[in-house]
C-alpha positions as CSV (number, residue, x, y, z in Angstrom):
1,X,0.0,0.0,0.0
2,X,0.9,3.8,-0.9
3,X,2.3,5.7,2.0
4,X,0.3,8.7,3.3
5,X,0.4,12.2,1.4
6,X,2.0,14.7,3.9
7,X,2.2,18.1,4.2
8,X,4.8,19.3,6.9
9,X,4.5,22.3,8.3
10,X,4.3,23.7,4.9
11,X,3.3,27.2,3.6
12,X,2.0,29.3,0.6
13,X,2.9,32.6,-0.6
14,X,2.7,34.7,-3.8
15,X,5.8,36.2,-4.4
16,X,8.6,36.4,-2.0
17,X,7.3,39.3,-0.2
18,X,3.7,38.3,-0.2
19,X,1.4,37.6,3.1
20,X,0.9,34.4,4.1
21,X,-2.0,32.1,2.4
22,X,-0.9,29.3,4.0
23,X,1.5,28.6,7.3
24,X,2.5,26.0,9.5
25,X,0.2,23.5,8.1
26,X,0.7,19.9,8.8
27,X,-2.1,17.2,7.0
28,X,-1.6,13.6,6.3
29,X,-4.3,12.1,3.8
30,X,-4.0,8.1,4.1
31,X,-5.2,5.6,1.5
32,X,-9.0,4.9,1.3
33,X,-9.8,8.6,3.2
34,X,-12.5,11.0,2.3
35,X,-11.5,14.2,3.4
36,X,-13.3,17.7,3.2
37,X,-12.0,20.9,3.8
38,X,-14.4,24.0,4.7
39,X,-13.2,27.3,5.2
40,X,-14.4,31.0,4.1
41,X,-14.7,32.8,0.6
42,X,-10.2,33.5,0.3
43,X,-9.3,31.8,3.4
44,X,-6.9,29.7,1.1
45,X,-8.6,26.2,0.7
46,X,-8.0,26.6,-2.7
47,X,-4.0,26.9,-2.1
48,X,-4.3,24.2,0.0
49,X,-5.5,21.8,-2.5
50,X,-3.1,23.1,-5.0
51,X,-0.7,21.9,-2.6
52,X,-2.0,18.5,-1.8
53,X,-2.4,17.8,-6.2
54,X,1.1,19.1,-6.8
55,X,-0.1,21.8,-9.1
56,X,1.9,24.4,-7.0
57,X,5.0,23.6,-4.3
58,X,4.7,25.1,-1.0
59,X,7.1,28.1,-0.3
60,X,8.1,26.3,3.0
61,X,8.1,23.1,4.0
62,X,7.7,20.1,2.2
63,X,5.5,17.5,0.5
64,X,6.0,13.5,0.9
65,X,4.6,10.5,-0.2
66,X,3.2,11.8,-3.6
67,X,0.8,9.6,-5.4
68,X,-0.6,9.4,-8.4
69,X,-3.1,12.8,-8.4
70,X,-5.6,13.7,-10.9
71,X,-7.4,17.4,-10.1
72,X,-10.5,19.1,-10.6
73,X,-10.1,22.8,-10.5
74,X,-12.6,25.0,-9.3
75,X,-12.2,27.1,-13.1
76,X,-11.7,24.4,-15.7
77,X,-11.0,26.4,-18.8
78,X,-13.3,25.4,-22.0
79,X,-11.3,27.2,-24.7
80,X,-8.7,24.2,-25.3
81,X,-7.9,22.9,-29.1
82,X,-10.3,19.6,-28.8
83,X,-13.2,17.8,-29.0
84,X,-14.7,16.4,-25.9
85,X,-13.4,13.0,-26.6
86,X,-10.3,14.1,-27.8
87,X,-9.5,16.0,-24.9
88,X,-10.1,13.1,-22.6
89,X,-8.2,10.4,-24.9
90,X,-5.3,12.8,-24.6
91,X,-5.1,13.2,-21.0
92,X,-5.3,9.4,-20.7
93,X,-2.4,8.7,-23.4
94,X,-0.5,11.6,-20.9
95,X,-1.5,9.6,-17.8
96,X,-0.1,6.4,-19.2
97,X,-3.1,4.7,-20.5
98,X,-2.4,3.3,-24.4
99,X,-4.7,5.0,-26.9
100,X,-7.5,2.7,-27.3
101,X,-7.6,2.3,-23.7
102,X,-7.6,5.9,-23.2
103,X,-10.4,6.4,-26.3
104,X,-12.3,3.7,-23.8
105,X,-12.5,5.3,-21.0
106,X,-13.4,8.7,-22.3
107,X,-16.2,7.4,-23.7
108,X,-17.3,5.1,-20.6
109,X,-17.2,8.3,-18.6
110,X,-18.6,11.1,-20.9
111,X,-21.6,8.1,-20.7
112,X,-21.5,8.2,-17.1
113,X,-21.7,11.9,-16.6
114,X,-24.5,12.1,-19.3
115,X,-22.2,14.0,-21.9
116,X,-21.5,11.4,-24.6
117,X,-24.0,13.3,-26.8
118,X,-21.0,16.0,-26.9
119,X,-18.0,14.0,-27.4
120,X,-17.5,15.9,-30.9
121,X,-18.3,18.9,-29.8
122,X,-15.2,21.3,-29.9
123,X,-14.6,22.0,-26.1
124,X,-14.6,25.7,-27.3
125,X,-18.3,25.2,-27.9
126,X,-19.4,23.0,-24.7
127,X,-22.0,25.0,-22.2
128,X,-20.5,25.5,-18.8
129,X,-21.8,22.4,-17.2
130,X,-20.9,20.1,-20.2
131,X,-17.8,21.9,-20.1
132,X,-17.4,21.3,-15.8
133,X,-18.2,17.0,-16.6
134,X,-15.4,17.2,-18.9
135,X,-13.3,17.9,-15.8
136,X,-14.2,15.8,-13.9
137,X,-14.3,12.8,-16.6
138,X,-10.4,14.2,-16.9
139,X,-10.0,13.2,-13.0
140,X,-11.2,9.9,-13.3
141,X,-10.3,8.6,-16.4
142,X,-6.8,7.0,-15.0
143,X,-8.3,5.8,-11.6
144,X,-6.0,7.8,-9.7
145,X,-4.7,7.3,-5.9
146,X,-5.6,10.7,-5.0
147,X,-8.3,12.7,-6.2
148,X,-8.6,16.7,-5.8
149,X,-11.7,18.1,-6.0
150,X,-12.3,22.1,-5.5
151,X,-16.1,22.5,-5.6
152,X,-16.0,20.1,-8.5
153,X,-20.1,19.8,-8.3
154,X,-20.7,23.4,-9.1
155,X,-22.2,23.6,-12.6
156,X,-23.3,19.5,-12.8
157,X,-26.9,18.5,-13.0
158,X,-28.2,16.7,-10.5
159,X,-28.0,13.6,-12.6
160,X,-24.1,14.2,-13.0
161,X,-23.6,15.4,-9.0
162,X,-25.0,12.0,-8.3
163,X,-22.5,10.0,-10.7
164,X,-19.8,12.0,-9.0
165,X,-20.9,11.2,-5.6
166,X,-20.7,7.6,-6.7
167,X,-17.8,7.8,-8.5
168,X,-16.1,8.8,-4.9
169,X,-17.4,6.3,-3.1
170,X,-15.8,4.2,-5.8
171,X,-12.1,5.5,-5.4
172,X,-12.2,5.4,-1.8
173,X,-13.8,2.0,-2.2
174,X,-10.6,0.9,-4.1
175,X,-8.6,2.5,-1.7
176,X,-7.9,5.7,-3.1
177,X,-8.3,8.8,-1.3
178,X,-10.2,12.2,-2.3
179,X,-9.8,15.4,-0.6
180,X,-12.7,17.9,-1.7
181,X,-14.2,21.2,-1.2
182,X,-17.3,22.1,-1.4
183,X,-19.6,25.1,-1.0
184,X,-22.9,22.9,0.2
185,X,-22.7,21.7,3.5
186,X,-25.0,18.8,3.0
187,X,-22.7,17.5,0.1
188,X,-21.2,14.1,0.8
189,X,-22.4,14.5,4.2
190,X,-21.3,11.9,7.4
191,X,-19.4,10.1,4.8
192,X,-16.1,11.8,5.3
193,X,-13.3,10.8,7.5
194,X,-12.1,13.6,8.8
195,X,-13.2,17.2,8.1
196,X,-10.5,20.2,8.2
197,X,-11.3,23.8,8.2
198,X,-8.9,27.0,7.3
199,X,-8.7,29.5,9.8
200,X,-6.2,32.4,9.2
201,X,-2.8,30.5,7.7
202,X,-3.2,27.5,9.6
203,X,-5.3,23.9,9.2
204,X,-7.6,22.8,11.9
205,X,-9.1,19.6,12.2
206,X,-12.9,19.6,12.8
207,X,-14.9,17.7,15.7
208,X,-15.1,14.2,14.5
209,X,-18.8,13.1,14.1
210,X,-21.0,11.3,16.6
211,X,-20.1,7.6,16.0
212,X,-23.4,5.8,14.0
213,X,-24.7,6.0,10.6
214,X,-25.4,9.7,9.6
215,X,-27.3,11.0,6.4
216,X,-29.2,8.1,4.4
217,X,-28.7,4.8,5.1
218,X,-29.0,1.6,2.6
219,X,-29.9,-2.3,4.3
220,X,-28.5,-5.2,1.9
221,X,-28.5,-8.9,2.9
222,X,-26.3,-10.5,1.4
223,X,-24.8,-14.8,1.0
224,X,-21.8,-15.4,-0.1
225,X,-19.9,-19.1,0.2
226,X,-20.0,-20.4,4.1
227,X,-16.6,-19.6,4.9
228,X,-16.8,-16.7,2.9
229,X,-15.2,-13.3,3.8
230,X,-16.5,-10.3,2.8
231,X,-14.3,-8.2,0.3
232,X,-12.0,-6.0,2.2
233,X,-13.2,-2.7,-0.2
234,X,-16.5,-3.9,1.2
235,X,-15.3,-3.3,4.6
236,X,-14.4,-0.1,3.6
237,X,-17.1,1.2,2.3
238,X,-19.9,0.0,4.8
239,X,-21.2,1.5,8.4
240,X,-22.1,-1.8,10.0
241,X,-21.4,-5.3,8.7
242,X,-23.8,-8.2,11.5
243,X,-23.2,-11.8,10.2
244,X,-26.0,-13.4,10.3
245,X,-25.2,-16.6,9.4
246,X,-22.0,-18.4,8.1
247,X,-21.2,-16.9,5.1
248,X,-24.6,-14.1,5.2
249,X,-24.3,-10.9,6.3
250,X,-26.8,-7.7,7.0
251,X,-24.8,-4.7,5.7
252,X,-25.6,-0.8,6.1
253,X,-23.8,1.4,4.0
254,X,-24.4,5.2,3.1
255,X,-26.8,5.7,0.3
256,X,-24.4,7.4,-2.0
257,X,-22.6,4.3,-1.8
258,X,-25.1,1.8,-2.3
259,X,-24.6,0.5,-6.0
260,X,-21.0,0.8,-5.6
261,X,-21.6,-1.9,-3.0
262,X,-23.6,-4.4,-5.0
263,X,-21.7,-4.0,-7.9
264,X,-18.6,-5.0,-5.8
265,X,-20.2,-8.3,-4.5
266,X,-22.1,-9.1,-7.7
267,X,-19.0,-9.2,-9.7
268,X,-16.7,-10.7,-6.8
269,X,-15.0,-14.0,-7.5
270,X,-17.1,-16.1,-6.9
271,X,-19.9,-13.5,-6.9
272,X,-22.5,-13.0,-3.4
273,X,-25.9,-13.2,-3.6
274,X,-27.6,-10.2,-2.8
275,X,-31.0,-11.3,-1.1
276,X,-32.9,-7.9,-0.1
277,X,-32.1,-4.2,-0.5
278,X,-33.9,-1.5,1.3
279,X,-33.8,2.3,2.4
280,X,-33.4,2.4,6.3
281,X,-35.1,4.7,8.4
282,X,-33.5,7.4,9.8
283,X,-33.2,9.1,12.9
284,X,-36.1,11.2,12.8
285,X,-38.4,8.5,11.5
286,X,-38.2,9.3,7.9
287,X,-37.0,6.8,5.1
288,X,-33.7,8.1,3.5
């Protein structure tokens, strides 16, 4: 396994007799974490993820443990010399991925983000939110350790801010982790692992959360083999997992996260059988 990606006690500043954006800031982000960082408007969360995807070195201290980081900027800029699909076929050739490959996975996830109707559309000519899945499809293509996200929802439909939320699940899932900003409070919320906020130059780490399920909640029962084990990105991914029986197990896992889940044990070797699926209530009685 990767090691963590550390910051220590590293700052930001624009030009050498700039103020401060950033100070003193110490952050480790290990594999399979979802972290969120909150701040104001120009506290510097911004710079901070800059930091953490490698798209700008600190001023003082240093980075370690850098994995492989694909970024969704907060401004993606539409004006670029491409198609859609060419766009996304040539960020996956520069990430590694042979051609056809690369041509692939464009494709699967301008489907996924409800864009393939524009994958010949010169990216000069996309709308704003066509314009916003295309960076995000960018970020995914190569199934990267780490992904960035600065308020990578803003633009999307909600069809497209769900298929983001489930693509997140899915990298953390597969033991990736993703760092994100986010204007909307309720986004991604009592999923993440940690939350961090930026107060003056410096990084504070929030009050963890009550310990139980939090936001909407997904019941599977599920059989697998009788000494089976559940799949360890399984684990990972669920709130409570109460065997039931040798081999069956009652799982609860955050909504968002829900088809990741089954379509991790209905494709396992050999695959589990998924018996029942419901929405649980929550806390105040309603179903989520």
């Amino acid at each position: 396994m990767r090691p963590d990606l550390c910051l220590r006690n590293a700052g930001r500043r624009y030009g050498l007799r700039g103020p401060w954006v950033l100070r003193g800031v110490d952050l480790a982000v290990a594999p399979g974490r979802l972290v969120r960082v909150e701040g104001a408007n120009g506290s510097g969360k911004s710079t901070l993820l800059r930091l953490l995807a490698g798209i700008d070195a600190p001023s003082e201290g240093r980075v370690t443990g850098r994995p492989r980081t694909a970024y969704v900027p907060e401004r993606f800029p539409p004006a670029l010399p491409f198609t859609a699909a060419g766009y996304l076929t040539h960020l996956g050739t520069v990430h590694g991925l042979p051609r056809a490959a690369a041509a692939r996975a464009a494709g699967e996830w301008l489907e996924r983000l409800g864009a393939a109707a524009y994958a010949e559309t010169p990216m000069a000519r996309l709308s704003k939110g066509s314009s916003q899945k295309v960076a995000v499809a960018q970020a995914l293509l190569a199934e990267p350790e780490l992904l960035v996200l600065d308020e990578a929802w803003t633009g999307l439909d909600t069809e497209a801010r769900a298929e983001l939320e489930r693509a997140v699940a899915e990298r953390t899932a597969a033991g990736g982790s993703v760092v994100f900003v986010d204007h909307d409070p309720s986004r991604l919320a009592g999923l993440p692992d940690a939350t961090y906020a930026v107060r003056g130059t410096g990084l504070v780490e929030s009050a963890s959360p009550e310990p139980g399920p939090s936001g909407p909640q997904v019941t599977a029962d599920v059989q697998g083999p009788p000494d089976g084990r559940l799949p360890d990105d399984v684990r990972r991914m669920v709130t409570t997992a109460d065997e039931t029986a040798p081999g069956s197990y009652r799982l609860t896992v955050p909504a968002p996260h829900s088809d990741i889940l089954l379509r991790t044990l209905l494709t396992a070797r050999p695959p589990w059988h998924v018996v029942s699926v419901s929405p649980q209530a929550t806390a105040s009685g309603r179903q989520g």
